[in-house]
ZALO-497899 format. One record per residue: residue number from 0; residue in one letter; x negated, y negated, z of N, C-alpha, C, O in turn. Coordinates in steps of 0.05 Angstrom, whole numbers, plus 5000, padded with zeros to 4 digits. Layout:
N
PT pos code  n.x  n.y  n.z ca.x ca.y ca.z  c.x  c.y  c.z  o.x  o.y  o.z
PT NUM    A    X    Y    Z    X    Y    Z    X    Y    Z    X    Y    Z
...
***
This chain:
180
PT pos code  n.x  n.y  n.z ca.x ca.y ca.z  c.x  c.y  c.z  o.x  o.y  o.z
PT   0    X 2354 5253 8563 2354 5238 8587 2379 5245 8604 2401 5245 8594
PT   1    X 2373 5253 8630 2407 5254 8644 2396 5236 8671 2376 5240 8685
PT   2    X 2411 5220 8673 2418 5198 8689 2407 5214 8718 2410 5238 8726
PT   3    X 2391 5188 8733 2399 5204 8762 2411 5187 8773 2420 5198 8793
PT   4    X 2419 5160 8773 2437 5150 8784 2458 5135 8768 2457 5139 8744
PT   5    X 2473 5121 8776 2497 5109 8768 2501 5077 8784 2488 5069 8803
PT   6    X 2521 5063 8772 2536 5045 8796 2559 5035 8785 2555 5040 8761
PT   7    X 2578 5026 8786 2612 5019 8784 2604 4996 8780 2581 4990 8787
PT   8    X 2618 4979 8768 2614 4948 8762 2650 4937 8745 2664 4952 8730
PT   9    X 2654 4918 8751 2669 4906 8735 2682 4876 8734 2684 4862 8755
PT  10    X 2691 4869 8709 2693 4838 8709 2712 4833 8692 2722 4850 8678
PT  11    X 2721 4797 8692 2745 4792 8678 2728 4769 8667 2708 4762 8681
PT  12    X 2736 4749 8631 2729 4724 8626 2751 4725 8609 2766 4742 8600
PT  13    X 2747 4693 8605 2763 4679 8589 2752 4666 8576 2731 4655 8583
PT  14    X 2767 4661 8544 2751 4637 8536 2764 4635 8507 2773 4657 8498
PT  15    X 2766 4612 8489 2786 4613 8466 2780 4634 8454 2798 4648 8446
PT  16    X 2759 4640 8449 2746 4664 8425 2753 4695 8439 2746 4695 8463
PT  17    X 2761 4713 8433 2759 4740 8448 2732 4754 8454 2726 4768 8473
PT  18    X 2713 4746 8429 2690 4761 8428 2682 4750 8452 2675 4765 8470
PT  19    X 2682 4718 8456 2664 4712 8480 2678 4711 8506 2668 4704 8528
PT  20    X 2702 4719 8504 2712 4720 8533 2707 4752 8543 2707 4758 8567
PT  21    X 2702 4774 8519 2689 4802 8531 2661 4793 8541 2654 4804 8562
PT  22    X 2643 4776 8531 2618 4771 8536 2618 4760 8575 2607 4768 8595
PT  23    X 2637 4738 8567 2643 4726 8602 2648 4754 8621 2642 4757 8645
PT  24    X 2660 4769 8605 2671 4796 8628 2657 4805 8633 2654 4806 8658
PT  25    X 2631 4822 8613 2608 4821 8612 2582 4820 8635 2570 4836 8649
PT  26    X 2579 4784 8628 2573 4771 8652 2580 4770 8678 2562 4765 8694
PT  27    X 2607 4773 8690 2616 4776 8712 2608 4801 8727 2602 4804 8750
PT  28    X 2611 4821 8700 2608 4848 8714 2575 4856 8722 2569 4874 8738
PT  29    X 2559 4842 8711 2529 4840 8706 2512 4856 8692 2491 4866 8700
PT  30    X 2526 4858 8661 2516 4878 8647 2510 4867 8621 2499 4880 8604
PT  31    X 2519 4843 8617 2518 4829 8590 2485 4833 8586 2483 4840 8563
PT  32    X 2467 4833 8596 2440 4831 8582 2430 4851 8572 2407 4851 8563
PT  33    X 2450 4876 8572 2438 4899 8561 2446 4904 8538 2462 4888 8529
PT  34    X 2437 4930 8517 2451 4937 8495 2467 4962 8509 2459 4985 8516
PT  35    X 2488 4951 8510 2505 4981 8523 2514 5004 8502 2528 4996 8484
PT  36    X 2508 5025 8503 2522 5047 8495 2544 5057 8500 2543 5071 8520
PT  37    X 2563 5056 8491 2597 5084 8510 2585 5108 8500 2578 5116 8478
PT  38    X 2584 5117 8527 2581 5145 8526 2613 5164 8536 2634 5154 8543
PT  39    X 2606 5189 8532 2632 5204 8546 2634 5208 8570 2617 5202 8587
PT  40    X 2665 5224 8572 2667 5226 8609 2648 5238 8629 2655 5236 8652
PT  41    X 2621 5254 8623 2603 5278 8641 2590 5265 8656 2574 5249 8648
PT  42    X 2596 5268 8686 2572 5254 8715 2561 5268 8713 2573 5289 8709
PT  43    X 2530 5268 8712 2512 5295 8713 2502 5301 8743 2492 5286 8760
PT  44    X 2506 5325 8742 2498 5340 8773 2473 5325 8787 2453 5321 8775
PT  45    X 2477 5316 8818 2463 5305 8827 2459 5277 8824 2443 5267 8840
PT  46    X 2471 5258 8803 2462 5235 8810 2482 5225 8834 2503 5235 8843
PT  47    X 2466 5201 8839 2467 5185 8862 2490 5159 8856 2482 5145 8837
PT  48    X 2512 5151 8866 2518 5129 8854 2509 5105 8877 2516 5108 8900
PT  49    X 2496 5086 8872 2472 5057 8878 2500 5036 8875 2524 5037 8868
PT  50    X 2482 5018 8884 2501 4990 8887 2494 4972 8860 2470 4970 8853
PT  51    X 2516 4957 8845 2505 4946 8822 2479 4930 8830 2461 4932 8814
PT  52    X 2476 4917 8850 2452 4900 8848 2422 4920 8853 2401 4908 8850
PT  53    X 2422 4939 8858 2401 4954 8863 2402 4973 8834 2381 4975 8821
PT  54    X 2424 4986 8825 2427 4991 8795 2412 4968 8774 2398 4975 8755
PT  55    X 2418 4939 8780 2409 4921 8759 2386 4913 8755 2379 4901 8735
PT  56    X 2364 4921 8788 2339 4906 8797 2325 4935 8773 2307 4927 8759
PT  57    X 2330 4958 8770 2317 4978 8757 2327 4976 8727 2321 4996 8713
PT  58    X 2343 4956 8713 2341 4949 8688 2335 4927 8676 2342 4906 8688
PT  59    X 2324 4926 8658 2309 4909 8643 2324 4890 8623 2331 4904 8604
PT  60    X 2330 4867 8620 2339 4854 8598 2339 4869 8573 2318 4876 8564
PT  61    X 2364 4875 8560 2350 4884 8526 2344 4921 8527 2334 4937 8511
PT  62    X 2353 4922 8550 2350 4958 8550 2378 4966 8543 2401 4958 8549
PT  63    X 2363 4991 8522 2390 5006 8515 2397 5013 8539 2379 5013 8556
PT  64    X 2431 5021 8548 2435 5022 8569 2470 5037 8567 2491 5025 8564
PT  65    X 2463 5068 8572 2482 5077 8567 2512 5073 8604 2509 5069 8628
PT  66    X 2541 5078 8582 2553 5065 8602 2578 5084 8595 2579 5097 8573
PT  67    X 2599 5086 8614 2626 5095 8614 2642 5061 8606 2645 5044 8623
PT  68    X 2645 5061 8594 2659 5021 8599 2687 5030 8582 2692 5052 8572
PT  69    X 2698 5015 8581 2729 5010 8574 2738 4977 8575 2727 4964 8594
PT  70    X 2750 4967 8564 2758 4935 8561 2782 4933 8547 2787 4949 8529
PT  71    X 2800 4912 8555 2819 4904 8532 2826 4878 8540 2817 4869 8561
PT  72    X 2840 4864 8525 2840 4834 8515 2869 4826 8514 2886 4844 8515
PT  73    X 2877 4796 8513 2903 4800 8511 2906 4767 8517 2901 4758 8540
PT  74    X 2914 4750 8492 2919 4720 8493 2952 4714 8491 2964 4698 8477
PT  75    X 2963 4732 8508 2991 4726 8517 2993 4717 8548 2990 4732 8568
PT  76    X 2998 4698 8547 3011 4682 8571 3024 4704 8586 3044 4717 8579
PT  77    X 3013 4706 8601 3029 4725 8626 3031 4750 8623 3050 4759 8636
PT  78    X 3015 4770 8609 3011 4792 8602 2994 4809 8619 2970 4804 8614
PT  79    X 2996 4826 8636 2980 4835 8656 2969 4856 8647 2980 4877 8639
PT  80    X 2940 4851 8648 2921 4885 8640 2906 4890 8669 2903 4880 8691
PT  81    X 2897 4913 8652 2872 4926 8676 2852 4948 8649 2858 4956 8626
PT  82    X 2835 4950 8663 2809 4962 8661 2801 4987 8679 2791 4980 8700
PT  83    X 2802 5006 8676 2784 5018 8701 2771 5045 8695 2773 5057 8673
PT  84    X 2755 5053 8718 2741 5083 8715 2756 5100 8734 2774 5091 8748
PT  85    X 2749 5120 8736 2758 5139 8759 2725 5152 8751 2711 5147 8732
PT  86    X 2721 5173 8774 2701 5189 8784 2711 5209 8800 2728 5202 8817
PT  87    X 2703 5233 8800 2708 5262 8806 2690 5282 8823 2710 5294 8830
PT  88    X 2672 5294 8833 2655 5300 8839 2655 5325 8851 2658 5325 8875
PT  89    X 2650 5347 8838 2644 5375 8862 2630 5379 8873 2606 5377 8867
PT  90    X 2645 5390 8903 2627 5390 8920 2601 5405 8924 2586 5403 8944
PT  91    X 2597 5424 8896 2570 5453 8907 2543 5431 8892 2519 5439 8892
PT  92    X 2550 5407 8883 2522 5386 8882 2511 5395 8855 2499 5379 8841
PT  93    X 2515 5423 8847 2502 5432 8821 2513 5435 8796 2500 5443 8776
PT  94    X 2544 5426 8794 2557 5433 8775 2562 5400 8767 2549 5388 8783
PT  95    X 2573 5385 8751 2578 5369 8735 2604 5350 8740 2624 5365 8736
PT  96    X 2610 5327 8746 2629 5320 8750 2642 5303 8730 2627 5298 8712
PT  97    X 2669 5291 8726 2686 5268 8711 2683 5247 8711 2686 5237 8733
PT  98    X 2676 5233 8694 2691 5200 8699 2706 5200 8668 2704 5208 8644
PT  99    X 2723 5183 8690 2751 5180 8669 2755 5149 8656 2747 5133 8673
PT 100    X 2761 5142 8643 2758 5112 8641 2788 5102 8623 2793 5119 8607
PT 101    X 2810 5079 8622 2831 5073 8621 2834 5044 8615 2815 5029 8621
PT 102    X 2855 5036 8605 2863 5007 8593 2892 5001 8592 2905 5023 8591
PT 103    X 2906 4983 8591 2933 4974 8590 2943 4965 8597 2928 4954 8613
PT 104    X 2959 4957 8600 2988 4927 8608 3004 4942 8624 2998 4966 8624
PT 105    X 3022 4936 8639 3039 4932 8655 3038 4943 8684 3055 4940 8701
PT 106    X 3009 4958 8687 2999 4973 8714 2995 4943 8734 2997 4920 8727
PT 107    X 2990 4955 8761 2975 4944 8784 2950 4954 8778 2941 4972 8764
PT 108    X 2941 4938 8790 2917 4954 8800 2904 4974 8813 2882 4984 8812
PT 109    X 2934 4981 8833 2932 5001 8854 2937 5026 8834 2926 5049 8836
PT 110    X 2956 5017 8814 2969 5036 8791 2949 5050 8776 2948 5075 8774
PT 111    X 2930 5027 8762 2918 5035 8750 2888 5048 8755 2874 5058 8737
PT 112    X 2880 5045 8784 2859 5067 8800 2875 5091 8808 2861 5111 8807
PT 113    X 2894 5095 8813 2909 5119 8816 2903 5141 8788 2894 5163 8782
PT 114    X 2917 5118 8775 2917 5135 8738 2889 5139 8732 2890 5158 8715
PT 115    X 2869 5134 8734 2849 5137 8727 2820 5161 8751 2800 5172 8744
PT 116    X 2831 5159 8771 2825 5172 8795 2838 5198 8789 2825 5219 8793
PT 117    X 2861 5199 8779 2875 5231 8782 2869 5232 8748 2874 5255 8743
PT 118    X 2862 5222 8726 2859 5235 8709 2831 5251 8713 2827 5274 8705
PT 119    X 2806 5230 8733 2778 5253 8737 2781 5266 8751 2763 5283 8751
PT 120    X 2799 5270 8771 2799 5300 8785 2813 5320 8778 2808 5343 8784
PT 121    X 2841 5307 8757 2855 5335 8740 2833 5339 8727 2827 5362 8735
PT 122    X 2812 5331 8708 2801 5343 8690 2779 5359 8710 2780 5383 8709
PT 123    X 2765 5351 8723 2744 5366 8735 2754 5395 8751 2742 5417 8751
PT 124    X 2787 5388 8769 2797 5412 8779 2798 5438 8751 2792 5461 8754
PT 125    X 2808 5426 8728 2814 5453 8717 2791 5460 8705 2792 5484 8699
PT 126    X 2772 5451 8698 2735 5458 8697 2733 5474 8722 2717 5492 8721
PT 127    X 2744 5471 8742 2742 5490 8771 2757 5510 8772 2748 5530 8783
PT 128    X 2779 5512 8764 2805 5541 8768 2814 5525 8789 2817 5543 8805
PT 129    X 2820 5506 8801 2837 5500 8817 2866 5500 8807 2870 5484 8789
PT 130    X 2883 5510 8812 2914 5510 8811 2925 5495 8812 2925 5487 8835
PT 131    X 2942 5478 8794 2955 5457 8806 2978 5450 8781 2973 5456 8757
PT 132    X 2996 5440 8788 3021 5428 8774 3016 5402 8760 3023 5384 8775
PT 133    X 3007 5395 8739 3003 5374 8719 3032 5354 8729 3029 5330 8733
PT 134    X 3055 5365 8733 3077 5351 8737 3082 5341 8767 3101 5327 8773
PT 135    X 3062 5351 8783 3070 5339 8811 3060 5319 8812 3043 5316 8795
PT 136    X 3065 5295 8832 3044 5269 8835 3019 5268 8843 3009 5288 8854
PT 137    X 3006 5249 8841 2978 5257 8844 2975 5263 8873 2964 5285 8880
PT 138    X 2987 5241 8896 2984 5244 8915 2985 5273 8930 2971 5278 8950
PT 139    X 3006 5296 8918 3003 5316 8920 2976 5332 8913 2957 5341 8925
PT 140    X 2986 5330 8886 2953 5338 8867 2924 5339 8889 2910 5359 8893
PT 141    X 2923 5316 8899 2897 5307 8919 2891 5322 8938 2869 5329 8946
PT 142    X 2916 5328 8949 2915 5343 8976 2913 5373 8962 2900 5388 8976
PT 143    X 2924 5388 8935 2912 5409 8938 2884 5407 8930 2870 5425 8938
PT 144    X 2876 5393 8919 2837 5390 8914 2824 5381 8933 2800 5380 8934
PT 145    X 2838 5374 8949 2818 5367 8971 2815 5390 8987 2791 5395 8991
PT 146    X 2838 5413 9000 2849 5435 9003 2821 5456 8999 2806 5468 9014
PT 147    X 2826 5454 8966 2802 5474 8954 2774 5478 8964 2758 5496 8964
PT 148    X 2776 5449 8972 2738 5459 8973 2721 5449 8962 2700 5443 8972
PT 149    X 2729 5442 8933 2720 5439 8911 2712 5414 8908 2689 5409 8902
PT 150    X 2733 5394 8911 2727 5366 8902 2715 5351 8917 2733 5341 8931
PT 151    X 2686 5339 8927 2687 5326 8942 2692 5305 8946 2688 5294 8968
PT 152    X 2700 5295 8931 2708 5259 8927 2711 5247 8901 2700 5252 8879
PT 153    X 2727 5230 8907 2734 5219 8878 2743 5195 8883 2760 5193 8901
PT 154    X 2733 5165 8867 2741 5139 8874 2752 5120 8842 2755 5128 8819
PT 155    X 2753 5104 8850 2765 5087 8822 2758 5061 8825 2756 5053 8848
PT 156    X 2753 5046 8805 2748 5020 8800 2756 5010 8787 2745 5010 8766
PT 157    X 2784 4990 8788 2798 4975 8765 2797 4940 8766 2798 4929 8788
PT 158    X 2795 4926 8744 2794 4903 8742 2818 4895 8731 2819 4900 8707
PT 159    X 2840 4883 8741 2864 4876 8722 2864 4842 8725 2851 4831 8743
PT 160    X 2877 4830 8710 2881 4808 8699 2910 4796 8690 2922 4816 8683
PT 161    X 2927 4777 8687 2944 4764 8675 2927 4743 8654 2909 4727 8659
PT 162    X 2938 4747 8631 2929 4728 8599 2944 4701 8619 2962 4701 8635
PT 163    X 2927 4679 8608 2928 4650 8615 2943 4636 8596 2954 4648 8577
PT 164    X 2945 4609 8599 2956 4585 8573 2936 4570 8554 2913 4574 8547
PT 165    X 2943 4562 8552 2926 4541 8532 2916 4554 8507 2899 4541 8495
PT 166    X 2926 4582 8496 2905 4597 8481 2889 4610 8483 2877 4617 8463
PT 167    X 2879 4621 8518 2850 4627 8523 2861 4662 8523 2883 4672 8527
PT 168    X 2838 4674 8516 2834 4701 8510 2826 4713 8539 2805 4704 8549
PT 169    X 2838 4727 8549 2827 4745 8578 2820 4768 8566 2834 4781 8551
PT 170    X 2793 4774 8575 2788 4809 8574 2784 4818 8602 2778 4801 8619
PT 171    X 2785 4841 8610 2770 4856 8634 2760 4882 8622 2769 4896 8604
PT 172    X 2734 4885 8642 2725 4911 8630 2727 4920 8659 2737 4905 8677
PT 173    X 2714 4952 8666 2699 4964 8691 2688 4989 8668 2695 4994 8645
PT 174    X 2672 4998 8683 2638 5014 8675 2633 5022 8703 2632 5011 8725
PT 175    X 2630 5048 8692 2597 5057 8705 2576 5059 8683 2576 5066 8660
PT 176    X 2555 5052 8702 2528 5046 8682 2514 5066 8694 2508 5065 8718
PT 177    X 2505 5091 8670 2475 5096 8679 2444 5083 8687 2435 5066 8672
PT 178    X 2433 5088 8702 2405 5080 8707 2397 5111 8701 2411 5131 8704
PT 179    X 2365 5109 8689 2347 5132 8681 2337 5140 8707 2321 5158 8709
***
């Protein structure tokens, strides 16, 4: 099976239990009704990325349902996470693109779509021969891939969170979900 489309999704829950505060995240993000798979980082040439609600009207309750997802958890009071994907894409439509997917404490949000945005276009640029300095910042980085030719776009999706009181467990996830 290779995917022809895709869509970005993501969510945060809470709740004493961890298992069920991933489930609430789950739910938020609108994917809890499926059996999700993690799959690896490969966009396959040509798909389309759809809007989650038009992604969700073409899945079924209870369908295996393969996904890029990433999540982490964290019942410390004031502990800030994030979740996210990045996505990569070359521009000749026929070759194969990145998604990158990421977790951790102490990022923004802005931080942590950056970090995850420049990890799928470093990996996809050097699948390309594009040239580039691993040590320069991304914002550099971007402008020579954009430069190239090569990349035509690349976006990020992060969900971050601060852990609550009372005991309650925060998770956040973000996914991209294949559709068949």
């Amino acid at each position: 099976m290779v995917p022809r489309e895709a869509f970005f999704t993501r969510g945060v829950g809470r709740h004493k239990h961890r298992l069920q505060s991933f489930e609430w995240a789950l739910r938020q993000a609108g994917i809890a009704q499926y059996n999700l798979v993690r799959v690896s980082s490969i966009y396959p040439p040509g798909c389309k990325i759809i809007s989650p609600k038009k992604g969700i009207s073409k899945l079924k309750p209870g369908e295996v349902v393969y996904a890029v997802l990433t999540d982490i958890s964290t019942d410390e009071k004031g502990r800030h996470i994030f979740a996210g994907v990045g996505l990569a894409v070359p521009a000749d439509g026929q070759s194969y693109g990145y998604i990158s997917e990421h977790h951790g404490h102490g990022m923004s949000a802005k931080e942590g779509a950056d970090y995850v945005e420049d990890m799928a276009a470093s990996m996809l640029a050097s699948t390309l021969g594009i040239q580039f300095d691993p040590e320069t910042g991304y914002d550099e980085r971007k402008e020579i891939y954009r430069m190239s030719g090569k990349i035509v776009r690349s976006r990020a999706m992060v969900k971050s969170a601060t852990g609550g009181d009372r005991g309650l467990w925060t998770t956040v996830v973000a996914a991209v979900v294949f559709v068949p």
